[in-house]
N, CA, C and O atoms as a GROMACS GRO file, in nm:
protein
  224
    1UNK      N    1   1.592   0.633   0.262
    1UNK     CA    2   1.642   0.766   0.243
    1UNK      C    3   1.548   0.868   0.308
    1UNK      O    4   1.602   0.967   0.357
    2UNK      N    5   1.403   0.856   0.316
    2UNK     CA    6   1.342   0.939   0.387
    2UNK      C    7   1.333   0.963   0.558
    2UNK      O    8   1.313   1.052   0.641
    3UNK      N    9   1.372   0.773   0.544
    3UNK     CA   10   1.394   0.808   0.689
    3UNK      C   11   1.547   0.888   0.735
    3UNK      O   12   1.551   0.921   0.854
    4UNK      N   13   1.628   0.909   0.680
    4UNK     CA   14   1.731   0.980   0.680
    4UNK      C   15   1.707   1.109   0.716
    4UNK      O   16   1.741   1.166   0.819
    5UNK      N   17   1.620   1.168   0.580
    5UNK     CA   18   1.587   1.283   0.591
    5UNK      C   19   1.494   1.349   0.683
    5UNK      O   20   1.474   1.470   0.686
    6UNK      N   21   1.437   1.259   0.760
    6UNK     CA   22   1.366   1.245   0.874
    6UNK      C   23   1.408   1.315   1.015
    6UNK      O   24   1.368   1.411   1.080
    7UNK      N   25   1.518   1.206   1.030
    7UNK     CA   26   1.605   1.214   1.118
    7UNK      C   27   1.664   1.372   1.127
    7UNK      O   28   1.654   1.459   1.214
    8UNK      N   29   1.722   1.366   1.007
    8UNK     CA   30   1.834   1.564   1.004
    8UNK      C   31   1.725   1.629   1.009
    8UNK      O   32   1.763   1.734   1.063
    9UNK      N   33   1.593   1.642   0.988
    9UNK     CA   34   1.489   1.722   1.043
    9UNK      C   35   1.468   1.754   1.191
    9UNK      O   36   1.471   1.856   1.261
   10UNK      N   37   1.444   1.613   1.210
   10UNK     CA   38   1.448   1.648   1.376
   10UNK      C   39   1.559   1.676   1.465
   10UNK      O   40   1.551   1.713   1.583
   11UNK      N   41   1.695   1.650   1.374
   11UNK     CA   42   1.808   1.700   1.466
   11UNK      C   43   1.797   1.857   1.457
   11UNK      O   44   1.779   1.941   1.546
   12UNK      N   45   1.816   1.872   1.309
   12UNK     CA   46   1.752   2.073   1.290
   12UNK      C   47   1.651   2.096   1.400
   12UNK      O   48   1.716   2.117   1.502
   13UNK      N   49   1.547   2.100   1.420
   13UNK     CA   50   1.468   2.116   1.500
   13UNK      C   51   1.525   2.138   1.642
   13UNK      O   52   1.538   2.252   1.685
   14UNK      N   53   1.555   2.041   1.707
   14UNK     CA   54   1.631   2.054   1.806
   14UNK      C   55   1.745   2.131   1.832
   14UNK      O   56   1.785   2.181   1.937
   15UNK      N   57   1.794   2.135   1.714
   15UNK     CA   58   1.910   2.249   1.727
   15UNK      C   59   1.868   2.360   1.701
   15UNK      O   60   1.934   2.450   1.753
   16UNK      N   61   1.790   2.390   1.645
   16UNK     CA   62   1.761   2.525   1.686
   16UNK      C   63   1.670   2.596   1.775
   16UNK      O   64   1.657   2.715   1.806
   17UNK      N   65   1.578   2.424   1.822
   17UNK     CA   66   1.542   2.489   1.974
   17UNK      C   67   1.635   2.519   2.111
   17UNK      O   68   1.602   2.591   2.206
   18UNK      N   69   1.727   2.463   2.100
   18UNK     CA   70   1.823   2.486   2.211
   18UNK      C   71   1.943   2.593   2.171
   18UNK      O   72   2.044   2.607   2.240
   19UNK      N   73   1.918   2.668   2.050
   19UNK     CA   74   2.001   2.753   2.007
   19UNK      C   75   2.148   2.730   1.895
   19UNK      O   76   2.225   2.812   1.847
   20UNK      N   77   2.143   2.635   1.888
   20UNK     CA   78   2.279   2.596   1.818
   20UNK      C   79   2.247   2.650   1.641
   20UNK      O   80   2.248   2.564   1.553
   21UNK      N   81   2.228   2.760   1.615
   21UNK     CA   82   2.187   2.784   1.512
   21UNK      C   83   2.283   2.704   1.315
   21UNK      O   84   2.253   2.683   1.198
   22UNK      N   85   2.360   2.697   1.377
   22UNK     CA   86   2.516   2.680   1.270
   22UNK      C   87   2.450   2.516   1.238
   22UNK      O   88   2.428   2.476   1.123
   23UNK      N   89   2.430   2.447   1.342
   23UNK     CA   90   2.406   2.314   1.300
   23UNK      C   91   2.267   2.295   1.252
   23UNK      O   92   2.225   2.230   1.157
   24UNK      N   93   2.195   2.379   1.358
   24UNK     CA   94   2.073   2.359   1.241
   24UNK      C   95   2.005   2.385   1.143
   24UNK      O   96   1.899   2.337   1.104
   25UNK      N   97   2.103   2.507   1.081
   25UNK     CA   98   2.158   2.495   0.924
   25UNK      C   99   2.159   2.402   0.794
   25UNK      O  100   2.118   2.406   0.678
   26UNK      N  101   2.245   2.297   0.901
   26UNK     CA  102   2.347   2.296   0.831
   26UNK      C  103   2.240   2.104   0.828
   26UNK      O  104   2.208   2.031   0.734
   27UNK      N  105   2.225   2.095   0.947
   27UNK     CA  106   2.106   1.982   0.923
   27UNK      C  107   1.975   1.974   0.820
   27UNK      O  108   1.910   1.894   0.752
   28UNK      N  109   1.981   2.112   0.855
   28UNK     CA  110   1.801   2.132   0.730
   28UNK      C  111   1.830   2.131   0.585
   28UNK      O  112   1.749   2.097   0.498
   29UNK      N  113   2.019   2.193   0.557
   29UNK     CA  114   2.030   2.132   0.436
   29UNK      C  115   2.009   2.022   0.394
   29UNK      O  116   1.912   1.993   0.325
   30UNK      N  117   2.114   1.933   0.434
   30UNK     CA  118   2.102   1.800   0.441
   30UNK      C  119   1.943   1.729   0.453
   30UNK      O  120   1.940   1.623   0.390
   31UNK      N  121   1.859   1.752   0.495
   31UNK     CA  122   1.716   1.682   0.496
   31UNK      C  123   1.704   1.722   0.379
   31UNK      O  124   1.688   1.642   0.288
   32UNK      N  125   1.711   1.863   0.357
   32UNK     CA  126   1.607   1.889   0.202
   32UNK      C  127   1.672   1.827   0.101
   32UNK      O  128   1.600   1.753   0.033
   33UNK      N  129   1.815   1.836   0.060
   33UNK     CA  130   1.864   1.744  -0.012
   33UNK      C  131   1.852   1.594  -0.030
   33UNK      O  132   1.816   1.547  -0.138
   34UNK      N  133   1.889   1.492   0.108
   34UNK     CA  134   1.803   1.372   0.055
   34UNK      C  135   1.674   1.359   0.057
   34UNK      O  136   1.633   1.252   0.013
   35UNK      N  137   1.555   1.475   0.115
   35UNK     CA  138   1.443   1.466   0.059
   35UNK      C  139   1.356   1.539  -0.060
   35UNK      O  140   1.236   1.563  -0.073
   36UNK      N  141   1.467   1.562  -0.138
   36UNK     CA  142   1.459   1.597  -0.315
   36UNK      C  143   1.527   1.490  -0.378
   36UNK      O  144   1.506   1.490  -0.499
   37UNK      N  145   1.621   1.374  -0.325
   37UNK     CA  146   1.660   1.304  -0.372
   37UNK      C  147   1.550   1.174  -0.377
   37UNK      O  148   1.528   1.107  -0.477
   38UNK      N  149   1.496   1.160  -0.261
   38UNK     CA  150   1.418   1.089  -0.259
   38UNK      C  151   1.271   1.103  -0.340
   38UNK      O  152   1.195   1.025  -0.397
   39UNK      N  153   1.276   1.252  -0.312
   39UNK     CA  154   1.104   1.240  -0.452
   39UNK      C  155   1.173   1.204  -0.574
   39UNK      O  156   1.110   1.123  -0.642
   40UNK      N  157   1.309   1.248  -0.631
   40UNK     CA  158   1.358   1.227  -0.775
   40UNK      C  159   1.323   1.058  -0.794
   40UNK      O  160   1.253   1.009  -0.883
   41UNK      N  161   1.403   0.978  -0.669
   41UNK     CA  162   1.435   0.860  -0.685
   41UNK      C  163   1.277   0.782  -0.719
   41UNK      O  164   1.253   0.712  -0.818
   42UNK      N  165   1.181   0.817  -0.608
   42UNK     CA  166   1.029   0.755  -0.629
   42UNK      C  167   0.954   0.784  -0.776
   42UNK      O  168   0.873   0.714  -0.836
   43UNK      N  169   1.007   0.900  -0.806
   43UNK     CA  170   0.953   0.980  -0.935
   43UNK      C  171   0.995   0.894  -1.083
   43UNK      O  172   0.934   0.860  -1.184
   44UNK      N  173   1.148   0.879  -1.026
   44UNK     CA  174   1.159   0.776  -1.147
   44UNK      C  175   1.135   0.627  -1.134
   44UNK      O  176   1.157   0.545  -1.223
   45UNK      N  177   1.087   0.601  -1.014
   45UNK     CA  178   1.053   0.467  -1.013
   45UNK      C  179   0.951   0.455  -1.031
   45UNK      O  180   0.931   0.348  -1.087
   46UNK      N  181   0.864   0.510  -1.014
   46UNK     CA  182   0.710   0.514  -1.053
   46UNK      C  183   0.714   0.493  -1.226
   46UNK      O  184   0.675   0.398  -1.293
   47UNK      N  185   0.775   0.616  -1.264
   47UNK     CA  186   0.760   0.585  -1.451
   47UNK      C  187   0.837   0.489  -1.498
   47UNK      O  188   0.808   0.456  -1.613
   48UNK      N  189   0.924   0.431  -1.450
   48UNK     CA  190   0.971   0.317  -1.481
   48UNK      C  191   0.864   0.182  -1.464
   48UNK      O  192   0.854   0.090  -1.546
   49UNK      N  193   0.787   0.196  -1.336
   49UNK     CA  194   0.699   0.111  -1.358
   49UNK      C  195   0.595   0.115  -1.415
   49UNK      O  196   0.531   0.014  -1.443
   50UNK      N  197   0.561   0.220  -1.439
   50UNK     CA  198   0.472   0.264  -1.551
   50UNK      C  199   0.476   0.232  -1.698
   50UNK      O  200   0.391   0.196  -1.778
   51UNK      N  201   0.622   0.264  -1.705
   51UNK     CA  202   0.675   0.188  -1.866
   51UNK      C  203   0.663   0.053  -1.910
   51UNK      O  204   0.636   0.015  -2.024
   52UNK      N  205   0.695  -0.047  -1.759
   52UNK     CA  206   0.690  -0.139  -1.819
   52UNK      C  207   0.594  -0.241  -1.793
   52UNK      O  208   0.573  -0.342  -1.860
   53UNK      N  209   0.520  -0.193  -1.657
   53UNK     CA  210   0.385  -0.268  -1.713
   53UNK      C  211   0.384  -0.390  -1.644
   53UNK      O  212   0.491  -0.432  -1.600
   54UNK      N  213   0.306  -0.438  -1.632
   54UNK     CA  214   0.303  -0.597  -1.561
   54UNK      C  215   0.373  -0.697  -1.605
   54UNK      O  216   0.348  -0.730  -1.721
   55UNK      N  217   0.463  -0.763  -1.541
   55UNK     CA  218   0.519  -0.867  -1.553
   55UNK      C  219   0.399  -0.992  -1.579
   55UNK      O  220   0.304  -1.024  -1.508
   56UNK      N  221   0.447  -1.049  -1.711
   56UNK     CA  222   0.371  -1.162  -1.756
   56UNK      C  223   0.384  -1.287  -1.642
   56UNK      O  224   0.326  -1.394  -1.661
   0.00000   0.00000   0.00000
């Protein structure tokens, strides 16, 4: 997923170096969204492994 959000970064980027302002909008949404999805997702995986601790 980060690499996702990776990606619509650098398409934003590009689009708004060559002017296409609408898309690179509309790309930078999209990154920040799966990369808030992605800290949520690590965030709860971390305390999940935190909870449960080493496998015997």
């Amino acid at each position: 997923m980060l690499r996702w959000a990776l990606i619509f970064l650098v398409v934003a980027l590009i689009a708004g170096l060559l002017g296409f302002t609408s898309i690179a909008g509309g790309a930078m949404v999209i990154a920040k969204w799966l990369f808030y999805i992605f800290v949520i997702l690590f965030v709860v995986s971390l305390i999940m492994h935190l909870i449960r601790g080493r496998a015997p």
